[in-house]
DRENNUSE-114212 format. One record per atom (N, C-alpha, C): chain; atom name; y, z, x; residue in one letter. Coordinates in pm, 1 decimal, always signed. Atoms other than C-alpha are relative to their C-alpha. Example, Ala and Ser with C-alpha at 12.3 -4.5 7.8 and 13.67 -1.06 7.14 Angstrom:
BEGIN
ATOM   chain   atom          y          z          x   res
ATOM       A      N     -119.0       +0.0      +89.0     A
ATOM       A     CA     -450.0     +780.0    +1230.0     A
ATOM       A      C     +120.0       +0.0      +90.0     A
ATOM       A      N     -119.0       -6.0      -82.0     S
ATOM       A     CA     -106.0     +714.0    +1367.0     S
ATOM       A      C     +109.0      +73.0      -77.0     S
# end
This chain:
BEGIN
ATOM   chain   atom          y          z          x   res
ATOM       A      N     +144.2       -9.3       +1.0     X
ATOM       A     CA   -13063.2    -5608.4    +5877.9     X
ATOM       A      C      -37.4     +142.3      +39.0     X
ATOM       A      N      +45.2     -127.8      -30.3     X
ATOM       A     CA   -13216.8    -5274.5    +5840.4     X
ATOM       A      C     -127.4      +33.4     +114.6     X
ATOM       A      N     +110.9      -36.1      -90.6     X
ATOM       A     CA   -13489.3    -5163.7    +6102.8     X
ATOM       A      C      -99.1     +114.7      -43.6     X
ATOM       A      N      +39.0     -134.1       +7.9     X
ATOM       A     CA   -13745.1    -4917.4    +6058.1     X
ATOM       A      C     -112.1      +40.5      +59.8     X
ATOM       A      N     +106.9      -48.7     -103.0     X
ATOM       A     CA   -13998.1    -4737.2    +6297.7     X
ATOM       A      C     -117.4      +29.9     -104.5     X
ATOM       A      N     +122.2       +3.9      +49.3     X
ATOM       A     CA   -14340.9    -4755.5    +6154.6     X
ATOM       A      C     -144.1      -10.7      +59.9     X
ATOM       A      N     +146.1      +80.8      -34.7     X
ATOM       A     CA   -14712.1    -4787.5    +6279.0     X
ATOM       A      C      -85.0       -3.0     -150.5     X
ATOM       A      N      +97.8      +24.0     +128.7     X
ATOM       A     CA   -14947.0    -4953.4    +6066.7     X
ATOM       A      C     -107.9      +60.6       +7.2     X
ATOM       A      N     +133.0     -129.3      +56.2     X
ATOM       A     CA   -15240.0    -4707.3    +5925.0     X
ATOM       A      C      -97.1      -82.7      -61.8     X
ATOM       A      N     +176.5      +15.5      +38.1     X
ATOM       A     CA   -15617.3    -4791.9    +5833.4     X
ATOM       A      C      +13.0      +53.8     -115.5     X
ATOM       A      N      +62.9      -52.7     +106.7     X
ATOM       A     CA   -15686.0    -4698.4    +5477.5     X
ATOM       A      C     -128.2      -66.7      -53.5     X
ATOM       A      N     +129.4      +21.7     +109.5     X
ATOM       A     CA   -16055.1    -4718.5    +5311.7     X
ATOM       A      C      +44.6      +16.5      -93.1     X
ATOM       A      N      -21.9      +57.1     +127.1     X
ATOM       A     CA   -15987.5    -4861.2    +4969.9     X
ATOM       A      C     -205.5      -34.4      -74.2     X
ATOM       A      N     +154.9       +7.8      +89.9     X
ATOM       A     CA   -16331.4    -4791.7    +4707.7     X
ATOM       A      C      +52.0      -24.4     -146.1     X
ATOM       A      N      +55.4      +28.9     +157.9     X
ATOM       A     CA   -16378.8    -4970.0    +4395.2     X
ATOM       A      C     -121.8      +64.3      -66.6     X
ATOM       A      N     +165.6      -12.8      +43.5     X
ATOM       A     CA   -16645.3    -4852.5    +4169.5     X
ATOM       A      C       +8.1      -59.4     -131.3     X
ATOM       A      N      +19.6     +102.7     +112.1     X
ATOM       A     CA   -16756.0    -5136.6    +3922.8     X
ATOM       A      C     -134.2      +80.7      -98.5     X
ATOM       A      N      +97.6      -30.5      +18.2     X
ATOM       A     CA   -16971.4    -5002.0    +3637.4     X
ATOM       A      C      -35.9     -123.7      -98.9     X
ATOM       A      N      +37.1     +113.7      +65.0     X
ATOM       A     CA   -17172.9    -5264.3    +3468.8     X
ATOM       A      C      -70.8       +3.2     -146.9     X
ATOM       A      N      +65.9      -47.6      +95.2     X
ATOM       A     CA   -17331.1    -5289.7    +3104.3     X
ATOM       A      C      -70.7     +110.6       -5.7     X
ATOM       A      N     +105.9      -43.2      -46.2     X
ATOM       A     CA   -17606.5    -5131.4    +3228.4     X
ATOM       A      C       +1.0     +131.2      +63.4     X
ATOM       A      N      -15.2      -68.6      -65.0     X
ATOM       A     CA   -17455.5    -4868.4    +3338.1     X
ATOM       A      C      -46.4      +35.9     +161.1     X
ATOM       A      N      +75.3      -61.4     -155.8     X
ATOM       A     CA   -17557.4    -4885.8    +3699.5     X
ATOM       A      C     +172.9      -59.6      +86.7     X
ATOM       A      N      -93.8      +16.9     -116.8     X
ATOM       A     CA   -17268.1    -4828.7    +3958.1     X
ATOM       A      C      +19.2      -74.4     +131.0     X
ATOM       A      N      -55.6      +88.4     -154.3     X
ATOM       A     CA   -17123.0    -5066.4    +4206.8     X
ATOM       A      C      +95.6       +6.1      +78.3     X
ATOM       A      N     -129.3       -7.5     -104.6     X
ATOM       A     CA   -16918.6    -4952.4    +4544.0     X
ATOM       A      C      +44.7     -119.7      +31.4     X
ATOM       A      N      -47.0     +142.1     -104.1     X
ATOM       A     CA   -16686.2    -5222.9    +4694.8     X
ATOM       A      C      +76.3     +117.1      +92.4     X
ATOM       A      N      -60.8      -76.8      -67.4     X
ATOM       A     CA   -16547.6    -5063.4    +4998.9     X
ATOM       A      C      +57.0     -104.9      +78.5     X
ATOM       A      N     -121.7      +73.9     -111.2     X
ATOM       A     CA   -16251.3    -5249.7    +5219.4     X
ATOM       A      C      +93.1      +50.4      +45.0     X
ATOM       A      N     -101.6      -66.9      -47.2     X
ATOM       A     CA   -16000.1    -5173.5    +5436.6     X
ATOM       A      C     +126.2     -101.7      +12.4     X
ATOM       A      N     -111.6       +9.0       -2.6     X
ATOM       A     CA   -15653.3    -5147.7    +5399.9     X
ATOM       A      C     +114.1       -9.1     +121.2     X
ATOM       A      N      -86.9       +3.1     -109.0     X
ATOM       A     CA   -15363.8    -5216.0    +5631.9     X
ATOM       A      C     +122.3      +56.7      -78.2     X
ATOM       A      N     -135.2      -39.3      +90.1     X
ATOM       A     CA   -15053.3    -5017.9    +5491.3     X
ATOM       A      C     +120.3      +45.6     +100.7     X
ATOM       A      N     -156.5      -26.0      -94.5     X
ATOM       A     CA   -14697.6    -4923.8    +5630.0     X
ATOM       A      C      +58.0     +106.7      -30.3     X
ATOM       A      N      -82.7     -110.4      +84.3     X
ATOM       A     CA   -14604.8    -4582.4    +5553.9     X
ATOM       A      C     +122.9       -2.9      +52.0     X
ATOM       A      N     -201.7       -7.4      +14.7     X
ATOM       A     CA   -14196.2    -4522.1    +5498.8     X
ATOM       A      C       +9.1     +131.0      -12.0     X
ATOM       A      N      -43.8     -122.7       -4.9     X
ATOM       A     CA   -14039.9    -4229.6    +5521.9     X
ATOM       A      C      +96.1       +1.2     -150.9     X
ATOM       A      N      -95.1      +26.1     +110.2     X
ATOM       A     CA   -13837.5    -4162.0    +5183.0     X
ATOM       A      C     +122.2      +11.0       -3.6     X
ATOM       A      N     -108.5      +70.1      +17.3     X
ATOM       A     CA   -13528.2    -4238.2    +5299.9     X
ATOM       A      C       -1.5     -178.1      +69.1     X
ATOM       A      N      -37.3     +134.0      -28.8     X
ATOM       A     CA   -13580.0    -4575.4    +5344.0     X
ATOM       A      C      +69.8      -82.0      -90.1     X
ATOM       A      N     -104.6      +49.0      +36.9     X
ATOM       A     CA   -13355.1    -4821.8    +5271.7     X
ATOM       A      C      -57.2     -128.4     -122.3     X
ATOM       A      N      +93.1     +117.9     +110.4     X
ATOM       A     CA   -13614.7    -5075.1    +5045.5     X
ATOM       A      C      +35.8      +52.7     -153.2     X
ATOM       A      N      +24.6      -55.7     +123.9     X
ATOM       A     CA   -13615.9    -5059.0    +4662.6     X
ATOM       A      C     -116.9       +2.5      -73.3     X
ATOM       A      N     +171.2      +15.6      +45.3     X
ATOM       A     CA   -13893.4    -5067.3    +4467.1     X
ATOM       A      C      -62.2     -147.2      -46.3     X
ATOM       A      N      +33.0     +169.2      +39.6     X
ATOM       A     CA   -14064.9    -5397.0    +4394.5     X
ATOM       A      C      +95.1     -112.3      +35.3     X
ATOM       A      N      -56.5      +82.3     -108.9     X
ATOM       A     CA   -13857.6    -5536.7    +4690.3     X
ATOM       A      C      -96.1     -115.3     +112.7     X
ATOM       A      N      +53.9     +138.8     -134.5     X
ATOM       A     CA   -13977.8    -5850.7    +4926.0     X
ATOM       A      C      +14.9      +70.8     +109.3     X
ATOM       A      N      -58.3      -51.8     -130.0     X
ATOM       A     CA   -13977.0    -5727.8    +5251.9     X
ATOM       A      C     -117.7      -92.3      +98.1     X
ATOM       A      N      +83.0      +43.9      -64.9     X
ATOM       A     CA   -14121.1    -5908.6    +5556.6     X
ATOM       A      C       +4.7      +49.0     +103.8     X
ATOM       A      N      +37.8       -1.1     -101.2     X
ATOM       A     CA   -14306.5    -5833.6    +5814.6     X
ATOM       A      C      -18.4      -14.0     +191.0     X
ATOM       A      N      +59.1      +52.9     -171.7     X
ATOM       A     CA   -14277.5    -5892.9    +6225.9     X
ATOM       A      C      -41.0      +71.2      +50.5     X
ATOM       A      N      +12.9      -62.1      -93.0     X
ATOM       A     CA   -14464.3    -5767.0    +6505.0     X
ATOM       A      C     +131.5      +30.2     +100.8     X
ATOM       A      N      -89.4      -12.0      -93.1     X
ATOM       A     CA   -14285.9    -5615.4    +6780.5     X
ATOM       A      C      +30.6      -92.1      +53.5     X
ATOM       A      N      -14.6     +130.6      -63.9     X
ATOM       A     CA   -14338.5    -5875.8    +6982.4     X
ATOM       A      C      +40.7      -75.0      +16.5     X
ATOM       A      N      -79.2     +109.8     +104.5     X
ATOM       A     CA   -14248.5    -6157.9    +6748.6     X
ATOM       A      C     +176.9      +97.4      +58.3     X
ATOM       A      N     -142.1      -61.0      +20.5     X
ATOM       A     CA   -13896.8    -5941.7    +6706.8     X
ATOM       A      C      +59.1      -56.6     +121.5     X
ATOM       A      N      -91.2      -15.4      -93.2     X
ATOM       A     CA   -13842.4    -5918.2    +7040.4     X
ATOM       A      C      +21.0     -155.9      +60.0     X
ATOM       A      N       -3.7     +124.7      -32.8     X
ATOM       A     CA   -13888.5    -6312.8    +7097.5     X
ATOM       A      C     +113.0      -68.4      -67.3     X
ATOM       A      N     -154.2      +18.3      +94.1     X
ATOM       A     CA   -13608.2    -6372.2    +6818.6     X
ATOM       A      C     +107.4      +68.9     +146.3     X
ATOM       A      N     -118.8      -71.6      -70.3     X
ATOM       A     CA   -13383.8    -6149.7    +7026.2     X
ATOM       A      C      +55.0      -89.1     +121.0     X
ATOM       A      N      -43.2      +75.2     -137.5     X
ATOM       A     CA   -13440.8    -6293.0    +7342.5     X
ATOM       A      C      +75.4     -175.5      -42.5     X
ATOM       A      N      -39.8     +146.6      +46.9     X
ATOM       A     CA   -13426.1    -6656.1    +7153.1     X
ATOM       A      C     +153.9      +19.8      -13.7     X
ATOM       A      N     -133.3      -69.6       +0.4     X
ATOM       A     CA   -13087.4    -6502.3    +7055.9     X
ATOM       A      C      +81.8      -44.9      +84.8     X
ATOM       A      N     -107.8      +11.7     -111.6     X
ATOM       A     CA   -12935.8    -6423.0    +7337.8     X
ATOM       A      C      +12.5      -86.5     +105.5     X
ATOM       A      N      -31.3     +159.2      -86.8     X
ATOM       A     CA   -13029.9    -6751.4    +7557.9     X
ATOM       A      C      +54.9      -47.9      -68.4     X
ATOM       A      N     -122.3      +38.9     +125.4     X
ATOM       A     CA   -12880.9    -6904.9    +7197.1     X
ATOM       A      C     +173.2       -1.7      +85.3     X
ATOM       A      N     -137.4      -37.9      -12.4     X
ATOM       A     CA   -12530.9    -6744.3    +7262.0     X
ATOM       A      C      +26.6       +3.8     +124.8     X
ATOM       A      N      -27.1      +32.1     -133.4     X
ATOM       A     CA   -12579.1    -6764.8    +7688.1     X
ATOM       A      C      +29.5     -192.5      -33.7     X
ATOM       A      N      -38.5     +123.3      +13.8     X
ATOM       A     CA   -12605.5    -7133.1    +7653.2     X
ATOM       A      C     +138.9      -57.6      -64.5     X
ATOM       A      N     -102.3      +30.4      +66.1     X
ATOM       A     CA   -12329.1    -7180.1    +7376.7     X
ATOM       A      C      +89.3      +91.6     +120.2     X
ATOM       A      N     -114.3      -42.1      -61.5     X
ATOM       A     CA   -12115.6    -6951.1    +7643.5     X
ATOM       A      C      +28.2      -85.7      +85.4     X
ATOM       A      N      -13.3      +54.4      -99.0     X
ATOM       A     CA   -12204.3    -7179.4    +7903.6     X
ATOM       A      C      +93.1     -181.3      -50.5     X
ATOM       A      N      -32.3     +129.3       -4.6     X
ATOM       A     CA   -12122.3    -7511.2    +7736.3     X
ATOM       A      C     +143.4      +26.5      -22.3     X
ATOM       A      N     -129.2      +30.4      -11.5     X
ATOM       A     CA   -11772.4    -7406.1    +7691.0     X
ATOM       A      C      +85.8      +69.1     +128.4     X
ATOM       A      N      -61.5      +27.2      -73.2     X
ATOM       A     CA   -11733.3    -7301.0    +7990.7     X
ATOM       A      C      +32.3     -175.5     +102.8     X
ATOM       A      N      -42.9     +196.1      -65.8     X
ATOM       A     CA   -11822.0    -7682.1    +8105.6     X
ATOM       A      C     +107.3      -28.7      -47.2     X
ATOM       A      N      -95.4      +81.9      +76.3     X
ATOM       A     CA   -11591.8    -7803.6    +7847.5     X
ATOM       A      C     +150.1     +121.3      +29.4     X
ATOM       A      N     -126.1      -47.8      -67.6     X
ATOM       A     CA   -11292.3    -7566.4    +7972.0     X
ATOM       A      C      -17.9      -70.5     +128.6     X
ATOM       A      N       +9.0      +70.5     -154.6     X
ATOM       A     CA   -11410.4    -7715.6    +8352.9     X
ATOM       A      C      +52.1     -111.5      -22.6     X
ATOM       A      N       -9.3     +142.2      +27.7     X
ATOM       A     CA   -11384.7    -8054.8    +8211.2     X
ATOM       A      C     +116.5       -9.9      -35.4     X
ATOM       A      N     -146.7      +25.0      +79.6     X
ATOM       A     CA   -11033.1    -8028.1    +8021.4     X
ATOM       A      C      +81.4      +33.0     +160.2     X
ATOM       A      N     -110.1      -40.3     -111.9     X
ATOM       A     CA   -10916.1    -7870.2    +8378.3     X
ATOM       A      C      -12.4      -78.5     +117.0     X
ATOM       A      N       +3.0     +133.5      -50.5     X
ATOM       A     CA   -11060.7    -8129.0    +8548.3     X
ATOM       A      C      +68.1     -113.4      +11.1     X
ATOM       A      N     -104.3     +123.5      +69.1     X
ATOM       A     CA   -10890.3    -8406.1    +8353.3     X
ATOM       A      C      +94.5      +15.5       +6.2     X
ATOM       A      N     -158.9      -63.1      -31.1     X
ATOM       A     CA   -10582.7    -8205.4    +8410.4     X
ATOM       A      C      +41.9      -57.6     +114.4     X
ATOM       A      N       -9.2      -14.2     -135.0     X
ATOM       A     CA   -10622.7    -8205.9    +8779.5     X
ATOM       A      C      +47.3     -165.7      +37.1     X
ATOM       A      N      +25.2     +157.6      -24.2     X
ATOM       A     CA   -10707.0    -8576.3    +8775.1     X
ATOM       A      C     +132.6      -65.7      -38.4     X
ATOM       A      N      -55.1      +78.6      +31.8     X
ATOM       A     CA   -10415.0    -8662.2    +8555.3     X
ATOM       A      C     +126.9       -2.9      +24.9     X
ATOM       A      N     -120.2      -70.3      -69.3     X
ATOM       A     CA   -10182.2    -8434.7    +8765.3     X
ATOM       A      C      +42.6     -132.4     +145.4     X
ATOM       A      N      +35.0      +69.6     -122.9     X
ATOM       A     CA   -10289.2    -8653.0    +9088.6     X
ATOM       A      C      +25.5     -132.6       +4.0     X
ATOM       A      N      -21.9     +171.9       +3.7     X
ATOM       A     CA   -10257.2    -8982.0    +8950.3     X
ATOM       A      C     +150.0      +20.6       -8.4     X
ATOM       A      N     -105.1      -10.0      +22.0     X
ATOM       A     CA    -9919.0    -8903.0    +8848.3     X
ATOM       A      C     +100.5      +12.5     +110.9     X
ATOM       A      N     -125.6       -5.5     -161.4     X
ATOM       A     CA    -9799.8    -8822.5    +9216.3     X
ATOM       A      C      -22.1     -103.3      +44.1     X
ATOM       A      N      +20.7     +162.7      -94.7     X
ATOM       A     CA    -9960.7    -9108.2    +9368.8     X
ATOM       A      C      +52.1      -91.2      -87.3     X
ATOM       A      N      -81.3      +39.3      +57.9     X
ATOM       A     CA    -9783.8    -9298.9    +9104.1     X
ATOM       A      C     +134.7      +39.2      +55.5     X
ATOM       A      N     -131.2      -16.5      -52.8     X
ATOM       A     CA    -9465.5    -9139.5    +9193.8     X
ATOM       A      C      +52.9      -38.3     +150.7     X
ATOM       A      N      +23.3      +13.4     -150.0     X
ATOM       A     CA    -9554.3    -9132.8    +9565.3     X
ATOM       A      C      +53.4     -175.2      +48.2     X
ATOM       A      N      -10.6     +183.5      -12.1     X
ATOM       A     CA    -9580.6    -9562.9    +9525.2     X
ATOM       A      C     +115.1      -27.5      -51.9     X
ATOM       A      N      -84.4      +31.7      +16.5     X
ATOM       A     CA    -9284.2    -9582.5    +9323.8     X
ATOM       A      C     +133.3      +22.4     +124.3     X
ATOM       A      N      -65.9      -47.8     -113.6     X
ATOM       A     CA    -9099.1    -9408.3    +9616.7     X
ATOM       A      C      -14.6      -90.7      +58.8     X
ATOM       A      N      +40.0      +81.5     -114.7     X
ATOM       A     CA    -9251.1    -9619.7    +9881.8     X
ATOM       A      C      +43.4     -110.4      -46.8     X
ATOM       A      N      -82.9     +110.4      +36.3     X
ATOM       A     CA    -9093.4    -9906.5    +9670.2     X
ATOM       A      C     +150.6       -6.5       +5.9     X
ATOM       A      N     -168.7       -5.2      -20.9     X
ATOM       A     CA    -8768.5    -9811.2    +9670.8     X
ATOM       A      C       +5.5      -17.6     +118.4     X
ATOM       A      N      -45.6      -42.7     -167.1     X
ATOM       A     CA    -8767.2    -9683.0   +10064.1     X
ATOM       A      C       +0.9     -183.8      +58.8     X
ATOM       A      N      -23.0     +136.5      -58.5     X
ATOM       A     CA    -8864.4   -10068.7   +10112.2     X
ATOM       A      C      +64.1      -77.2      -62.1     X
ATOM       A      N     -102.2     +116.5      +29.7     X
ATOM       A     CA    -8601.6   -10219.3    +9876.0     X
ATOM       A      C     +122.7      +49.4      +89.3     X
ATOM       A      N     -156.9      -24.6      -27.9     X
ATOM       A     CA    -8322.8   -10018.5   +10027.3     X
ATOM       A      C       -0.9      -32.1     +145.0     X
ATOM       A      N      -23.2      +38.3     -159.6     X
ATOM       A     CA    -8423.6   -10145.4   +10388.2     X
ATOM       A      C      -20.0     -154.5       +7.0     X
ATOM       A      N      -19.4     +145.2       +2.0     X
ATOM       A     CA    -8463.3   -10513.0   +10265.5     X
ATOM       A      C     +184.1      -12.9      -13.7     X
ATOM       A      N     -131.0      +24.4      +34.1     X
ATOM       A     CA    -8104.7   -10448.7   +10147.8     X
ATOM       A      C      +67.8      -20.2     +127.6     X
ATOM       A      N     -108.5       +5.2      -55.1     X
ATOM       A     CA    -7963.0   -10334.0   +10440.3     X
ATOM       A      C      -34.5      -95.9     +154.9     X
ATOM       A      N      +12.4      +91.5      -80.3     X
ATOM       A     CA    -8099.4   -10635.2   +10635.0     X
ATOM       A      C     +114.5      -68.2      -10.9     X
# end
């Protein structure tokens, strides 16, 4: 996306309508135009749209909370996988831990 520094300029725009009758009619209105510098990057009888600064800078920001958020949810979802780790580390000793504690009391029923 190209950028380009611009302020928008006032132009008075005059019609003059002449009628059968030859009698002259001003229309006078004003223009809002965008002067370019001639290296700009547009072609001729190109689309181009419009934002205020403003606007722009509300995209941006929208943006970059966008891509903060998406950073944040994977850091949850790394928390969460290391979580489930932790959890499935823990069960696994206390599992082992109980299997132990089964033995220690078969081998002292034995040596009753």
């Amino acid at each position: 996306m190209d950028i380009i520094d611009s302020r928008v300029r006032k132009c008075n725009d005059i019609n003059i309508i002449i009628d059968k009758k030859m009698r002259e009619r001003r229309i006078e209105y004003d223009k809002y135009i965008i002067p370019l510098s001639e290296s700009n990057p547009f072609e001729s009888d190109e689309f181009v749209k419009i934002l205020r600064k403003s606007d722009f800078e509300k995209i941006g920001n929208m943006l970059k909370s966008k891509t903060e958020r998406e950073q944040l949810k994977k850091e949850i979802n790394d928390l969460t996988i290391l979580l489930e780790t932790q959890r499935n580390y823990i069960a696994s000793l206390e599992s082992s831990l109980n299997n132990e504690s089964k033995d220690k009391n078969k081998t002292i029923l034995f040596k009753d």
